[in-house]
C-alpha positions in Angstrom: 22.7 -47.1 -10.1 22.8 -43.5 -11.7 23.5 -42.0 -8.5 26.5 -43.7 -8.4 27.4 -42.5 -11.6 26.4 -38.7 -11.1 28.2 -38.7 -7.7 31.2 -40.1 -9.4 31.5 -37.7 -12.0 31.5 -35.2 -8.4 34.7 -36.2 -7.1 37.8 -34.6 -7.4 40.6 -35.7 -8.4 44.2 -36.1 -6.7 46.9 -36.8 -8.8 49.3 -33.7 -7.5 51.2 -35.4 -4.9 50.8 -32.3 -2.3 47.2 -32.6 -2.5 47.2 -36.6 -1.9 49.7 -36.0 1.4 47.1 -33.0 2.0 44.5 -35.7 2.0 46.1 -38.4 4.1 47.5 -36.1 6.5 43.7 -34.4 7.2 42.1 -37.9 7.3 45.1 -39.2 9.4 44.6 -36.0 11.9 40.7 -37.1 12.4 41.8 -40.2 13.5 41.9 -43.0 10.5 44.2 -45.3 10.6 46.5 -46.4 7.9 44.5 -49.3 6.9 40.7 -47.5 6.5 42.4 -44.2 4.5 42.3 -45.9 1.4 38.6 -46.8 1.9 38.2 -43.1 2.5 40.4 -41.2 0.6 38.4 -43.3 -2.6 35.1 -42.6 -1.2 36.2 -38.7 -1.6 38.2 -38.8 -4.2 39.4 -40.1 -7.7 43.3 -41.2 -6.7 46.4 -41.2 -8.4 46.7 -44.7 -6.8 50.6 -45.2 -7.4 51.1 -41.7 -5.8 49.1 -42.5 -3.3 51.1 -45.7 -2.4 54.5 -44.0 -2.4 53.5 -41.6 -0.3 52.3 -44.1 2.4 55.3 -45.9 2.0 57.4 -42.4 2.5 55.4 -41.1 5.7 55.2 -44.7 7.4 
């Protein structure tokens, strides 16, 4: 369980929403597809998650 912690404390954060479209628009361009990016993009990264969902919404 502390390596989950220690990792966590390793991710950066998104809450600028050009960095979040950054981060879809890579992940979308290696081929995930809408419904696995939030599974990613949280893997990678702490997310603003209301950001996150407007720009979805935008872009779709």
């Amino acid at each position: 369980m502390q390596n989950i912690v220690e990792d966590d404390c390793l991710k950066p954060r998104l809450t600028e929403r050009v960095d979040i479209f950054t981060a879809v628009t890579i992940l979308r361009s290696r081929g995930y597809e809408r419904e696995d990016l939030i599974t990613e993009i949280t893997r990678l990264f702490f997310v603003d998650l209301d950001e996150y969902n407007d720009i979805l919404r935008r872009i779709s």
